[in-house]
VEXMARKOL-868526 format. One record per residue: residue in three letters; x, z, y of N, C-alpha, C, O, CB in turn. Coordinates in steps of 0.2 Angstrom, whole numbers, plus 2048, in hexadecimal, padded with zeros to 3 digits. Each point is the difference from the previous one (the first is absolute). Glycine has a CB too. Example, Ala and Ser with C-alpha at 12.3 -4.5 7.8 and 13.67 -1.06 7.14 Angstrom:
2
ala8428277E47FC8008068048008068058037FF7F28037FB
ser8077F680B8048018067FC8038058038018068037F57F7
END
This chain:
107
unkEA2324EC18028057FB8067FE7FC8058027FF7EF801800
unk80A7F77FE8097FD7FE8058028058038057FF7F87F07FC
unk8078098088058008058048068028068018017F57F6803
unk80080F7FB8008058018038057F98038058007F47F7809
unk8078017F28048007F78087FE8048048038027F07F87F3
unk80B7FE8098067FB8028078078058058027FE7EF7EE804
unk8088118048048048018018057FE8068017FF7F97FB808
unk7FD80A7F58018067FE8087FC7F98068017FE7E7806805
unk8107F57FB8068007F88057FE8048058027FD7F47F87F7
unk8088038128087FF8038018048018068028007FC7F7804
unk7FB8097FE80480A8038008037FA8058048007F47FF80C
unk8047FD7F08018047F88077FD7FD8048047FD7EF7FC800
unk80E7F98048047FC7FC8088028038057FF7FD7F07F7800
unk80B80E8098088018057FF8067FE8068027FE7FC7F780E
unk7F980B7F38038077FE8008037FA8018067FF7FC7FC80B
unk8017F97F28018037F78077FF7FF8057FD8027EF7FF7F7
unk80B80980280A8017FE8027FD7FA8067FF7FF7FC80D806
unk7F97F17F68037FC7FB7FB7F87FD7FB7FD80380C8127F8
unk7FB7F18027FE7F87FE7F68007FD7FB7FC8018158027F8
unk7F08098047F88007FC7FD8028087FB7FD80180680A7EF
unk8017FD8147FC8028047FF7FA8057FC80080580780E7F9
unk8017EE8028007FA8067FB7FC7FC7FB7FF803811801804
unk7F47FC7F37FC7FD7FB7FA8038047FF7FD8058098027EF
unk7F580780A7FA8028017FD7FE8077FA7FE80080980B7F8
unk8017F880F7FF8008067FC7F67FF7FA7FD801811810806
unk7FD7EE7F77FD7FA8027FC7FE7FB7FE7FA80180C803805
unk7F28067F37FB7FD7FD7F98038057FB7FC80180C8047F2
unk7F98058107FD7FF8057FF7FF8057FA8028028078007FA
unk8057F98097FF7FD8037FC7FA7FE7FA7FE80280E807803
unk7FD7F77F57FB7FC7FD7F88007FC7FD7FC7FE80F801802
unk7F38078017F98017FC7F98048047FB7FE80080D8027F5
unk7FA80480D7FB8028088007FB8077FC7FD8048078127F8
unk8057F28048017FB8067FD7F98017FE7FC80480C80A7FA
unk7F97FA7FB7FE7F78037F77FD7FD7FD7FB8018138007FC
unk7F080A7FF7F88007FF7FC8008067FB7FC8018068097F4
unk8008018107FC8008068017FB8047FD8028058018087FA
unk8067F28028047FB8037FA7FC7FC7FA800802815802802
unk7F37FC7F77FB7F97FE7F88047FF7FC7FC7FD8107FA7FA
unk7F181180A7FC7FF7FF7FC8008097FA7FE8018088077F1
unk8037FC8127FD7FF8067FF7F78037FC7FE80480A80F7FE
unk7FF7F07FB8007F98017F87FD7FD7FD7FB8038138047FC
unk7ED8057FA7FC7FE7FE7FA8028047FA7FC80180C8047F5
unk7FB80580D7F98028038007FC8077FB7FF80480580E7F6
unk8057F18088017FB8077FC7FA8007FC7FF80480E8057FD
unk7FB7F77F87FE7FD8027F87FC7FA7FD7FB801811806806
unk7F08047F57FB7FF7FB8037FD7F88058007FC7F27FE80F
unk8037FE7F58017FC7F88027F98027FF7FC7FC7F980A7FD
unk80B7F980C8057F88018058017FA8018057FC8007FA812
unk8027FB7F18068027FC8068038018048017FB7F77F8800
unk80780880B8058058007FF8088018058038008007F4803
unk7F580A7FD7FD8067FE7FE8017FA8008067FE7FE7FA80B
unk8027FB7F37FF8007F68088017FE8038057FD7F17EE800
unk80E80A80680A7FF7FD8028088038048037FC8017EE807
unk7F98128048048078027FE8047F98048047FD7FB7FC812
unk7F87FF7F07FE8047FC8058017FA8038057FE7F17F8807
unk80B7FC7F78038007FA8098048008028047FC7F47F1802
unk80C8098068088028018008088018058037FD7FF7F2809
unk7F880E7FE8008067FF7FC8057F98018057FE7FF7F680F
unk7FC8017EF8008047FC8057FE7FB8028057FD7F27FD806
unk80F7F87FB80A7FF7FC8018048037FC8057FF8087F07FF
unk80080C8068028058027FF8088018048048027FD7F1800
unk7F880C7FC7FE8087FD8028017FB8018067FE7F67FC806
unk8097F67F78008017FA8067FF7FE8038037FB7F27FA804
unk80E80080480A7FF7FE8048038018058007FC7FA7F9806
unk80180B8048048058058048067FB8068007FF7EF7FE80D
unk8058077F18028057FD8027FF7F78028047FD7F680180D
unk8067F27F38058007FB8087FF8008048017FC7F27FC801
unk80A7FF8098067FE8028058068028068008007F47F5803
unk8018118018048058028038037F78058017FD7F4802812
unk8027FD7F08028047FA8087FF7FB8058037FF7EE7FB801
unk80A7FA8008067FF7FC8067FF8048067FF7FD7F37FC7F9
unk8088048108068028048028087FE8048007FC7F77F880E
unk80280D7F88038047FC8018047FB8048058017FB7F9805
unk7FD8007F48027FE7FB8087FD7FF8048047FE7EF7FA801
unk80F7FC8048067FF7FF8078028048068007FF7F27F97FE
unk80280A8088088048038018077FD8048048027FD7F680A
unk7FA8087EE8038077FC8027FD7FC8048037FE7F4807804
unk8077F07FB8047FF7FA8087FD8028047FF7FC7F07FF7FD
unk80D80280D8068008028038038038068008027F77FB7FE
unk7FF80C7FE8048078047FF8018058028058038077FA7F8
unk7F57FF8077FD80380B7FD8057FD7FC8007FC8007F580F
unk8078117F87FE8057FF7FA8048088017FF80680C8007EF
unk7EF8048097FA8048088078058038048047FD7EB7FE7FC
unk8107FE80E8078038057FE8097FF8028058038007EF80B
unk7F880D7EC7FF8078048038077FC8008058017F47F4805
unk8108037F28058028007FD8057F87FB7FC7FE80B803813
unk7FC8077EC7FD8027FB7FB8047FF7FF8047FB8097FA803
unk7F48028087F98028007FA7FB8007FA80280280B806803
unk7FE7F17F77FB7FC7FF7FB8017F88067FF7FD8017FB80C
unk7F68067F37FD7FF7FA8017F87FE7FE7FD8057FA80D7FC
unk80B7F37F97FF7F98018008007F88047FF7FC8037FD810
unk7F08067F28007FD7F97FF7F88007FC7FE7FC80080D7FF
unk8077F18087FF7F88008077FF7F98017FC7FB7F9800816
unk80C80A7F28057FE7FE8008007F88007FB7FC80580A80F
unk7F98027F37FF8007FA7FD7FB7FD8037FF7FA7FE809809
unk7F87F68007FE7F87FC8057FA8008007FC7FB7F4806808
unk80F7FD8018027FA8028098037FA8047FC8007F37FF812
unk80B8097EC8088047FD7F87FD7F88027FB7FE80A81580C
unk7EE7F27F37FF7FF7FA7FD7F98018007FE7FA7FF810802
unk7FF7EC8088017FC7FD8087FB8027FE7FB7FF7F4807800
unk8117FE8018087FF7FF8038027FB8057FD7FE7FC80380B
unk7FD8047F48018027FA7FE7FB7FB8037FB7FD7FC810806
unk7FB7F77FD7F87FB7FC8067F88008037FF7FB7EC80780C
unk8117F68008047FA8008077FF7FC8017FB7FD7F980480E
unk80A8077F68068007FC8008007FA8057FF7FC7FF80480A
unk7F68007F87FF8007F87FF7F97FE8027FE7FA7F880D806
unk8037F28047FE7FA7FC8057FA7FC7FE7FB7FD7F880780C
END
């Protein structure tokens, strides 16, 4: 089942066309992917300790995966990477992120 993610997000990851939609494919490789990777290693080899370590690495990793995506792109909108799909997107992130810049220049 992992590996089967693992491939679905490579194949996601060659054919998205900008930066947010590739983000999305490899936090899912990393977080379905590699969770069923280390949850199959657990069921293999039991409660030895490299079946305690797959376990634990796999749930860091449920739990790390999607903050880290985040603030990846978090930082590439505050850098202007703009989404390829052009002026049929809605983006009230913009508007929050134009009133606090304000708020910070005020200070």
């Amino acid at each position: 089942m992992g590996l089967f993610f693992v491939f679905l997000g490579m194949v996601g990851l060659m054919r998205m066309p900008d930066v947010y939609n590739r983000l999305h494919t490899t936090t899912k490789i990393g977080t379905l992917g590699a969770f069923g990777v280390m949850i199959s290693l657990f069921v293999r080899v039991g409660f030895e300790p490299i079946g305690i370590k797959a376990l634990t690495l796999g749930l860091f990793l449920m739990l790390t995966a999607p903050i880290a995506a985040h603030m990846i792109g978090r930082a590439a909108f505050h850098h202007g990477i703009c989404v390829s799909y052009g002026n049929e997107v809605i983006d009230d992130y913009k508007d929050a992120c134009e009133n606090e810049e304000i708020a910070e220049s005020e200070k």
